[in-house]
C-alpha positions as CSV (number, residue, x, y, z in Angstrom):
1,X,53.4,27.8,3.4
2,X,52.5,24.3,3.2
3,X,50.8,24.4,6.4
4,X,49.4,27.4,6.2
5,X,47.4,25.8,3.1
6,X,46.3,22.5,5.3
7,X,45.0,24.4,7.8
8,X,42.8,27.0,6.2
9,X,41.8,23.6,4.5
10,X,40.6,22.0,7.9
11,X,39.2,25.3,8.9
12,X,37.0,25.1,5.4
13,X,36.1,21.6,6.2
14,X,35.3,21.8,9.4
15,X,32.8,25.4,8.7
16,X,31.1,23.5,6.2
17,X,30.5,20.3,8.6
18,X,29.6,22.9,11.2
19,X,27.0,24.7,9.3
20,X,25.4,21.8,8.0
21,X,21.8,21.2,10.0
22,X,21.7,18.4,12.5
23,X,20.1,15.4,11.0
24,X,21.0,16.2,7.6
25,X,22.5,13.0,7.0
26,X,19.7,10.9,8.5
27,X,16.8,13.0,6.7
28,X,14.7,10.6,4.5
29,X,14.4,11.7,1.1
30,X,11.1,12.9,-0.5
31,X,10.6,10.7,-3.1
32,X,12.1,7.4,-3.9
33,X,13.0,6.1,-7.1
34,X,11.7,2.9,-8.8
35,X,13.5,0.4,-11.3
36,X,12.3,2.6,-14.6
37,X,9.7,0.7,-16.7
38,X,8.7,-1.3,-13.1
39,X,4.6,-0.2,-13.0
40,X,4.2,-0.3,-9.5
41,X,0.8,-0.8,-7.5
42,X,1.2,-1.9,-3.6
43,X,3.9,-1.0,-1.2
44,X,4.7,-2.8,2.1
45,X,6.8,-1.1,5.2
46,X,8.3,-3.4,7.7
47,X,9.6,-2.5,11.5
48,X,13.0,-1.2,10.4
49,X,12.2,1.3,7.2
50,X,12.0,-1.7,4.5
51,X,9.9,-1.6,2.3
52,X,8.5,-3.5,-0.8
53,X,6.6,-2.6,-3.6
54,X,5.4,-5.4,-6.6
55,X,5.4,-4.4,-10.2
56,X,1.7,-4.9,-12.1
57,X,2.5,-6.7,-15.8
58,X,5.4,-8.6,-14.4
59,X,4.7,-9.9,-10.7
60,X,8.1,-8.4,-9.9
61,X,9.1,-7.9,-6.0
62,X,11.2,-4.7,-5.1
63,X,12.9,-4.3,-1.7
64,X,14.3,-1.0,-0.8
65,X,14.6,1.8,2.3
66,X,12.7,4.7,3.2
67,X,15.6,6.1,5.1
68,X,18.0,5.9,2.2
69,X,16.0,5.8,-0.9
70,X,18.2,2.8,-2.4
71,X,17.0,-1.0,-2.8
72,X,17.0,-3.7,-5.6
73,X,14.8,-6.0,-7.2
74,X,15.2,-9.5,-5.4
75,X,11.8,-11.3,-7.5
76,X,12.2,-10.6,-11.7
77,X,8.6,-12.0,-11.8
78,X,7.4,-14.1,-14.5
79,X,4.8,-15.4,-16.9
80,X,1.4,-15.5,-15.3
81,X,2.2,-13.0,-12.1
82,X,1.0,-10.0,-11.3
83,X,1.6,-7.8,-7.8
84,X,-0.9,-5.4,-6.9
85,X,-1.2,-5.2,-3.1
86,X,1.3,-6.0,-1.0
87,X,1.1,-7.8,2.5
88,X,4.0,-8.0,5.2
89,X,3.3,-10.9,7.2
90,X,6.6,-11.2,9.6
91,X,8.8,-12.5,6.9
92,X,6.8,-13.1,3.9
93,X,4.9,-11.3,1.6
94,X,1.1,-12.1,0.9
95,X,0.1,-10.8,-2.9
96,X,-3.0,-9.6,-4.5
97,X,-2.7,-11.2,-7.7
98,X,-5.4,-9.0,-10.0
99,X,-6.4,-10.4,-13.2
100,X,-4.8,-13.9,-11.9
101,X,-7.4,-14.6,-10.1
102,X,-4.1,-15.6,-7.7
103,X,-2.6,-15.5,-4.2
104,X,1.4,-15.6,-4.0
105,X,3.4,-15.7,-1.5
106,X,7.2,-14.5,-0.7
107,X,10.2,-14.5,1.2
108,X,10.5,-11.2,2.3
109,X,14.4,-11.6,2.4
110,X,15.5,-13.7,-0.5
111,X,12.7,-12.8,-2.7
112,X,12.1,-16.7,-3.4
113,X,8.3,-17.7,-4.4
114,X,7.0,-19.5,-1.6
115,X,3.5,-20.6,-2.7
116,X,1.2,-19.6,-5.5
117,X,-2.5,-19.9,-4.6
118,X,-5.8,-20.1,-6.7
119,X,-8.1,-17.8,-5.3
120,X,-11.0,-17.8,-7.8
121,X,-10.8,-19.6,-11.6
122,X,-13.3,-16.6,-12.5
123,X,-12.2,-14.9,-15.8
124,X,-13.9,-11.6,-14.8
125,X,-11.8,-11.0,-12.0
126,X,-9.2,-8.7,-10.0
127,X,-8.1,-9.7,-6.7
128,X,-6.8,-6.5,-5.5
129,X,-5.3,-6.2,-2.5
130,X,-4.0,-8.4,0.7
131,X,-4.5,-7.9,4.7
132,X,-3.4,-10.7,6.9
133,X,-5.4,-10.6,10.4
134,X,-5.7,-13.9,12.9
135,X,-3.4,-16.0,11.3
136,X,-5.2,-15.8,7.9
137,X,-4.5,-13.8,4.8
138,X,-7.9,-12.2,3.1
139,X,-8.2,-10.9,-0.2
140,X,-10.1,-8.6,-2.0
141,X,-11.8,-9.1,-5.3
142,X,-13.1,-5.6,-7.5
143,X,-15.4,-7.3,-9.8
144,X,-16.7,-10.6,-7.6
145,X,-18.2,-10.0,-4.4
146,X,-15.9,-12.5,-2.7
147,X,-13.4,-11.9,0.1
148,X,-11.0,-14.7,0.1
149,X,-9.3,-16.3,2.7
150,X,-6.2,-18.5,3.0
151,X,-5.5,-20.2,5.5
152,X,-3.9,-23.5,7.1
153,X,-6.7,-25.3,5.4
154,X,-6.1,-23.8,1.7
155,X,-8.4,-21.1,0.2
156,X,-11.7,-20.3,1.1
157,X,-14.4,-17.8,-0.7
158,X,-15.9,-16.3,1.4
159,X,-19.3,-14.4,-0.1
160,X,-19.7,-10.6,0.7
161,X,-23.4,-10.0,2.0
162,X,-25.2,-6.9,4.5
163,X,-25.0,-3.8,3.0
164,X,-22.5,-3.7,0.3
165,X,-23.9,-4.0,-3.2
166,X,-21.4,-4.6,-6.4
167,X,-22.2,-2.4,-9.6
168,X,-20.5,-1.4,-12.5
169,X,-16.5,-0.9,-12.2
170,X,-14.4,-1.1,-9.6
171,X,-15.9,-2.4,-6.4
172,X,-13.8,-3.3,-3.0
173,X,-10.6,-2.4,-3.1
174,X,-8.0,-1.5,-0.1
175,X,-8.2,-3.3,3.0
176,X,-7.1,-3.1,6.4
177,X,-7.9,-5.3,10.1
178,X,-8.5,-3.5,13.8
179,X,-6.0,-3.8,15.8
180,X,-7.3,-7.0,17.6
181,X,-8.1,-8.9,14.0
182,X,-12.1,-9.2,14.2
183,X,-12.9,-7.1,11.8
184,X,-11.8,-5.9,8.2
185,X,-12.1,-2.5,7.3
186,X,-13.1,-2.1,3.0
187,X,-13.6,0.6,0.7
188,X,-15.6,0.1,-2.6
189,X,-13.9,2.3,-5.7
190,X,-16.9,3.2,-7.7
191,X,-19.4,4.5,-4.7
192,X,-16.7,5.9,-2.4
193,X,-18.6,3.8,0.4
194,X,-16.8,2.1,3.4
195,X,-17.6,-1.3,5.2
196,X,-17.2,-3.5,8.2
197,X,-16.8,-6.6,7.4
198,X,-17.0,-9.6,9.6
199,X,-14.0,-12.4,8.5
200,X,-15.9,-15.2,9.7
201,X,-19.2,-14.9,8.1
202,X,-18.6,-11.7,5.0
203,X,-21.0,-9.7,6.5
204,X,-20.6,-6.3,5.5
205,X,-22.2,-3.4,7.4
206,X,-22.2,0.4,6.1
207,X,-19.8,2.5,7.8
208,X,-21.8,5.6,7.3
209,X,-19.7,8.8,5.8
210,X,-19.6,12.6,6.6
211,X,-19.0,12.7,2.1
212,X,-17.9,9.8,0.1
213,X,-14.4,8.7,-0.9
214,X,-15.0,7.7,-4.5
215,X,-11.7,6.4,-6.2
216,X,-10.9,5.1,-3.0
217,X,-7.6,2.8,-3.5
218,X,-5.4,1.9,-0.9
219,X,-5.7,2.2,2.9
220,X,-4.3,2.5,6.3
221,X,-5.9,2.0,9.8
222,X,-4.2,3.3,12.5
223,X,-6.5,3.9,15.7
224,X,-9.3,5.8,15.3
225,X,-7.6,7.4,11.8
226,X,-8.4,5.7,8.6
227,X,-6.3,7.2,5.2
228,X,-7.8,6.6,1.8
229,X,-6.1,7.3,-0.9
230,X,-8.6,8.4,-3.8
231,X,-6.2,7.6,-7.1
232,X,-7.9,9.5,-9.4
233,X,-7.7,12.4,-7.7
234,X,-3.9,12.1,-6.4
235,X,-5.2,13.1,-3.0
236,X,-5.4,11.1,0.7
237,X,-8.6,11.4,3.0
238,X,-7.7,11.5,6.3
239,X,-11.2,10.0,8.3
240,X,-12.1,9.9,12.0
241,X,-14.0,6.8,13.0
242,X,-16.2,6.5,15.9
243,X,-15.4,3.5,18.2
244,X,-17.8,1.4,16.8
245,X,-17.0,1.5,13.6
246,X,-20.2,2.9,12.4
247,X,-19.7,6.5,11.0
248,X,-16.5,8.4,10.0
249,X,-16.1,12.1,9.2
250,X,-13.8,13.3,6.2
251,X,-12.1,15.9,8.1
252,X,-9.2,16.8,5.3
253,X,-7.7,15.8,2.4
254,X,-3.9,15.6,2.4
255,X,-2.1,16.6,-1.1
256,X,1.6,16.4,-2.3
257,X,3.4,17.6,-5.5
258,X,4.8,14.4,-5.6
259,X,1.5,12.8,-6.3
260,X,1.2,11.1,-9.8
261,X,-1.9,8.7,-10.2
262,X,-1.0,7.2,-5.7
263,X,-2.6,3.9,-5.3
264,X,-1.4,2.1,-1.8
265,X,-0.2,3.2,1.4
266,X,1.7,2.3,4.5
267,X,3.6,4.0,7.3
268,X,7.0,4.3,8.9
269,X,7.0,6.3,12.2
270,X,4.4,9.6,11.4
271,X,5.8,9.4,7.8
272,X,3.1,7.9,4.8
273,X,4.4,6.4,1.8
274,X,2.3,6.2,-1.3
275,X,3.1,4.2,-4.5
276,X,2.9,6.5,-7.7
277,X,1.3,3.8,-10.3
278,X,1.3,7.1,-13.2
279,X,-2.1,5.2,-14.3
280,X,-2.6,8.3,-16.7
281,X,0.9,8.1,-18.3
282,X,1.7,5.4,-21.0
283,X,3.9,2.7,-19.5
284,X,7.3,2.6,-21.4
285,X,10.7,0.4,-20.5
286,X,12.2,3.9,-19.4
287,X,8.8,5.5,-17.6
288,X,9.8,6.7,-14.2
289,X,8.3,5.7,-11.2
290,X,8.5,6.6,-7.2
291,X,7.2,6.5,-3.7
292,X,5.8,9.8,-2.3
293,X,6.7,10.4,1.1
294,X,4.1,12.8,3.6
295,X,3.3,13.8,6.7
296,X,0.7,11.9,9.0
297,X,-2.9,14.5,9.2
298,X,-4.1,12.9,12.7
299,X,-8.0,13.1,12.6
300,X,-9.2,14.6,15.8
């Protein structure tokens, strides 16, 4: 009798394994939980599914996986810190520091604080986001028309000039670097206007759009495709850009339940991953927060 019962057992077991789709065990989840109360704003992917995100009010580092879903805070963060965008540079982490007016800069692994930078000592500032390109990290600022750069010789500001024009709100935001590093690619927030921009010099130059991408946050270059997340409108713009960089053409908008307030971007494989900041919910200690995943829109 007592066999009889192990092996209809083993034949339950083994239906259930056998019914299960292939790859269910390896599928990446849908949406990835934050710490609660964490306020998140940039997100970084590295090579093998790693990825980091930085809480706002605290300057907290987060390091989890997009294949399992799981991580751990390895930076608390402190007084005077802030992480909006988040830069992988092999195995540190280059931070927009907002309302700091700072740089920092961490150990990808351990979580340590490498190197805190001043970037600006103006009060009416937000550096915002972080691309490293060359050997040299640049930084965005949404209410000066700086780009600043760090590099081996300390921090330089670097004034925006050509055809970009700062008004009321916020101004450049997300940035990204062609593939070879000689140019930076910019949106501005409040005109929903993308730029060129020349690292050396500042120069900016109009990258002319089929319809603007106003609330444009975060962004991702990858070829000819350039993704804008528009916040505001918890939507992604998926853009074709002509070789030269001169015009693009909106040609969708990609949309996921899981959307709540996105702000920055980055990619693992054809999967997206955007940072849910819940800008239009009131931050609380037990507020949830999470990373959306989605499906690359190739722009053809």
């Amino acid at each position: 009798m007592r066999r009889l019962t192990l092996f209809a057992a083993w034949l339950a077991v083994a239906a259930t394994v056998l019914a299960a789709p292939l790859g269910a065990a390896t599928r990446f989840p849908e949406r990835i939980a934050l710490p609660r109360g964490f306020q998140p704003e940039g997100i970084a992917i590295g090579k093998g599914g790693t990825f980091w995100a930085g809480s706002i009010p605290t300057g907290a580092i987060y390091r989890g996986s997009v294949k399992t879903g799981t991580g751990t805070t390895i930076n608390p963060g402190g007084p005077g810190r802030s992480s909006i965008g988040v830069e992988l540079d092999h195995n540190r982490l280059v931070v927009a520091g907002g309302m700091t007016g700072k740089g920092f800069v961490y150990d990808a692994r351990s979580g340590d604080l490498l190197a805190t930078h001043v970037l600006t000592t103006e009060t009416d500032t937000f550096v915002n986001d972080a691309v490293v390109a060359r050997g040299a990290a640049y930084f965005t600022d949404s209410r000066q028309p700086f780009l600043y750069r760090l590099g081996s010789g300390g921090v330089t500001a670097i004034p925006l000039t050509g055809d970009i024009r700062y008004v009321s709100g916020f101004n450049a935001n997300g940035i990204d670097k062609t593939r070879n590093g000689k140019l930076l690619v910019i949106v501005q927030s409040n005109t929903g206007k993308l730029f060129r921009v020349d690292p050396r010099t500042g120069r900016t130059t109009e990258i002319v759009l089929s319809e603007p991408v106003v609330n444009g946050d975060g962004i991702l270059l990858d070829g000819r495709t350039l993704y804008v997340v528009q916040n505001r409108d918890n939507k992604v713009a998926v853009i074709r850009l002509d070789p030269r960089l001169g015009s693009g053409r909106v040609v969708t908008h990609i949309t996921d339940p899981d959307f709540d307030f996105p702000t920055t971007i980055d990619d693992f494989g054809n999967r997206l991953y955007a940072v849910n900041a819940r800008f239009t919910t009131p931050p609380t200690p037990m507020t949830d927060y999470s990373v959306a995943k989605f499906r690359k829109s190739r722009a053809r």
